[in-house]
C-alpha positions as CSV (number, residue, x, y, z in Angstrom):
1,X,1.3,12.3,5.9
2,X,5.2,12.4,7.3
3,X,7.4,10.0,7.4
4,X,11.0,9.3,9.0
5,X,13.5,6.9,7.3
6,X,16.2,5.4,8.9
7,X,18.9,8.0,7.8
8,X,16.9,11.0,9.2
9,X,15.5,11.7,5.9
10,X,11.8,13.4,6.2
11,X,9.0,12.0,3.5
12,X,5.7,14.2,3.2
13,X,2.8,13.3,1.3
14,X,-0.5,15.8,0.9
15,X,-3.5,15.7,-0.1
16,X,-5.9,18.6,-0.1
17,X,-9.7,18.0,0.8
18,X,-10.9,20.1,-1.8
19,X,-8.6,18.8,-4.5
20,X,-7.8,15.5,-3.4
21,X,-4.5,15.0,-5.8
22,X,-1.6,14.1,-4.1
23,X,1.6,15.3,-4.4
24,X,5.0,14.8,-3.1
25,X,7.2,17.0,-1.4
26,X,10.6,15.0,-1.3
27,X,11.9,12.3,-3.4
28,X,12.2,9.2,-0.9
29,X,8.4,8.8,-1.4
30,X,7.9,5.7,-4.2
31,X,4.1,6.0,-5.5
32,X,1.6,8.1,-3.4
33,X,-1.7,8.3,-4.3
34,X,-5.4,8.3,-3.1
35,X,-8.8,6.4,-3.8
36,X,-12.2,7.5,-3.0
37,X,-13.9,4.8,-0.4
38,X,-17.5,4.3,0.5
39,X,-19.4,7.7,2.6
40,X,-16.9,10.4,1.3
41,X,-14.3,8.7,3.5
42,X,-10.8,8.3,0.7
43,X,-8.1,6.1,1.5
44,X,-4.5,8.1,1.5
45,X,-1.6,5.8,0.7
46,X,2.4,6.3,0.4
47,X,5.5,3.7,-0.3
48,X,8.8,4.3,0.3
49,X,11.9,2.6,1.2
50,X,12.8,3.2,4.7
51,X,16.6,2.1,4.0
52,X,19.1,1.6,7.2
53,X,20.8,3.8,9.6
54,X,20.4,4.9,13.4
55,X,17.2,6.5,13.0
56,X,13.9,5.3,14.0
57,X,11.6,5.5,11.4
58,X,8.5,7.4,12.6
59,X,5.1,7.6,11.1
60,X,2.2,11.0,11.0
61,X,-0.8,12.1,9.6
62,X,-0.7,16.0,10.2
63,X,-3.5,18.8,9.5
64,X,-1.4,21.3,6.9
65,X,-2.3,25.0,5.7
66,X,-3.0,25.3,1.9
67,X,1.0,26.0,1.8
68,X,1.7,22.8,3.3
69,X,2.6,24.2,6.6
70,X,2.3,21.6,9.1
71,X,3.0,24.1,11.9
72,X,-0.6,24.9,11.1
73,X,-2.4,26.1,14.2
74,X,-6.0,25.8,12.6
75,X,-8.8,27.7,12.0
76,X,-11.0,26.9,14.9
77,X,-13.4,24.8,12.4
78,X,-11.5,22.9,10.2
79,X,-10.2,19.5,10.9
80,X,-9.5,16.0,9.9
81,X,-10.7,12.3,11.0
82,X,-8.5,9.6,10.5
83,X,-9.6,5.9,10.5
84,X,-7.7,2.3,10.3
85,X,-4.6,3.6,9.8
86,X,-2.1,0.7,9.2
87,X,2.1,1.2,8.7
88,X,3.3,-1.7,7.5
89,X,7.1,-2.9,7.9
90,X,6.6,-5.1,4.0
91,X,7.9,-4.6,0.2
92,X,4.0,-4.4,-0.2
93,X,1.0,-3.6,1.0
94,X,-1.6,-6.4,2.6
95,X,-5.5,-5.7,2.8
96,X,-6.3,-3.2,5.7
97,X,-6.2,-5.6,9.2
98,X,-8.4,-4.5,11.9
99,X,-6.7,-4.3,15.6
100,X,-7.9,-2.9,18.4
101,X,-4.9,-4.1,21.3
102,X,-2.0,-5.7,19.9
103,X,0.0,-5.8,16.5
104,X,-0.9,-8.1,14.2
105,X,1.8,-10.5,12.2
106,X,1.7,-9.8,8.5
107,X,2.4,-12.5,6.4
108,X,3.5,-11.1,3.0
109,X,2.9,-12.1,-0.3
110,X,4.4,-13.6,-2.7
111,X,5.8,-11.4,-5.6
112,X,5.8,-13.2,-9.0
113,X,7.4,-11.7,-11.9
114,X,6.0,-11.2,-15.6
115,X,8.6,-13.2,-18.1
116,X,8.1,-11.1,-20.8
117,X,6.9,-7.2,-21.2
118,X,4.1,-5.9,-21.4
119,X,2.7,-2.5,-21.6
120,X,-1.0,-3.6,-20.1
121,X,-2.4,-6.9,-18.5
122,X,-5.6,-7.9,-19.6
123,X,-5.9,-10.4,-17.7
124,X,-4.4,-13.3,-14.9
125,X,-5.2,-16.5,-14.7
126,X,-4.3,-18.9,-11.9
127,X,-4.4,-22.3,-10.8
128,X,-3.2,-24.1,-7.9
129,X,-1.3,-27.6,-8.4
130,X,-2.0,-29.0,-5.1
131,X,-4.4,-31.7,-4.3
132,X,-6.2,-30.6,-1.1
133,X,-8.6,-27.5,-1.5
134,X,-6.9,-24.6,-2.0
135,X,-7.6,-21.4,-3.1
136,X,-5.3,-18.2,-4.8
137,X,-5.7,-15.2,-5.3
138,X,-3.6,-12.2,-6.7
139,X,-3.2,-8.3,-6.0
140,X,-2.4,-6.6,-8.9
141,X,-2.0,-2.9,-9.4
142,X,-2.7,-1.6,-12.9
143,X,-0.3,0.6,-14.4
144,X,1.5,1.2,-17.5
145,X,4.4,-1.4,-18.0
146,X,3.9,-3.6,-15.0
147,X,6.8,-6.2,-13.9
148,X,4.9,-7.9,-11.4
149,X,1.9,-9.2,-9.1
150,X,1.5,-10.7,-6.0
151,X,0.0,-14.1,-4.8
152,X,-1.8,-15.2,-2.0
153,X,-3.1,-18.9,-1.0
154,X,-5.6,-19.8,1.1
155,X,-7.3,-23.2,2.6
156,X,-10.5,-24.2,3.2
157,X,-10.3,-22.4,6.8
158,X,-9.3,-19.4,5.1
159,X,-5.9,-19.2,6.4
160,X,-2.7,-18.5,4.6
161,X,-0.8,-21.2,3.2
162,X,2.1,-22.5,0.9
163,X,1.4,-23.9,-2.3
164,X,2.9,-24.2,-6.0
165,X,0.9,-22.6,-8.6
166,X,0.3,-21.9,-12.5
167,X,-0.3,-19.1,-14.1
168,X,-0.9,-16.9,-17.5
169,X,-1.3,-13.7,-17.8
170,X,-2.5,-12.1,-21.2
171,X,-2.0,-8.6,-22.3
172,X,0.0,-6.6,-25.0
């Protein structure tokens, strides 16, 4: 995957078939990584900060050689598919929105802070303090020494909403 930040600056991400690790070849790139998905399909990911300047920023997914070359003219067999691809213009990702003619407005979470440190999260607990039906739910990504996780409320329709809510999370 290569991308192209606002000042010019080239981002490439790989991620071999064989050995599906990524790695990253440049240091604008924030986290990269990949997850296996359902019928040997694996969803690639990579964040970075686009920053500002002139440039528009520009998004590919590229077949490479096992040097990275993505001048790679193929081997007459090989190949790749690509499917739902999404390039999203937020601090953080949403869950994977299916379009098929016209963009799709991203409303984006809310990012809630930890108030103290911790080294894992067991667990997060929620409530909202509202008294129409409303559900929340969170996105957390577990990592060592996380600072934060997202929310995301929801009516009775299933559309997104604005609401004050409680919460605890547990952990060491």
């Amino acid at each position: 995957m290569r991308v192209v930040d606002k000042t010019g600056a080239t981002s490439y991400a790989l991620c071999g078939m064989t050995n599906p690790v990524p790695t990253i070849t440049t240091e604008q790139a924030i986290t990269v990584g990949v997850e296996n998905a359902a019928l040997g399909w694996c969803r690639f990911y990579m964040t970075l900060n686009i920053g500002a300047g002139g440039t528009t920023p520009t998004f590919a997914i590229l077949l490479t050689d096992d040097d990275g070359d993505h001048t790679y003219d193929g081997d007459g067999s090989s190949g790749i598919y690509a499917w739902g691809a999404q390039v999203e213009e937020e601090s953080d990702t949403v869950d994977y929105i299916p379009t098929t003619v016209a963009a799709v407005q991203i409303v984006a979470s809310t990012p809630v802070t930890f108030n103290e440190s911790f080294i894992d999260v067991f667990a997060i607990t929620m409530s909202v303090l509202s008294e129409d039906m409303a559900t929340a739910i969170y996105i957390f990504q577990d990592a060592p020494y996380p600072e934060r996780f997202l929310v995301r409320v929801f009516d009775q329709a299933g559309d997104r909403i604005a609401r004050t809510i409680s919460w605890h999370a547990r952990g060491v």
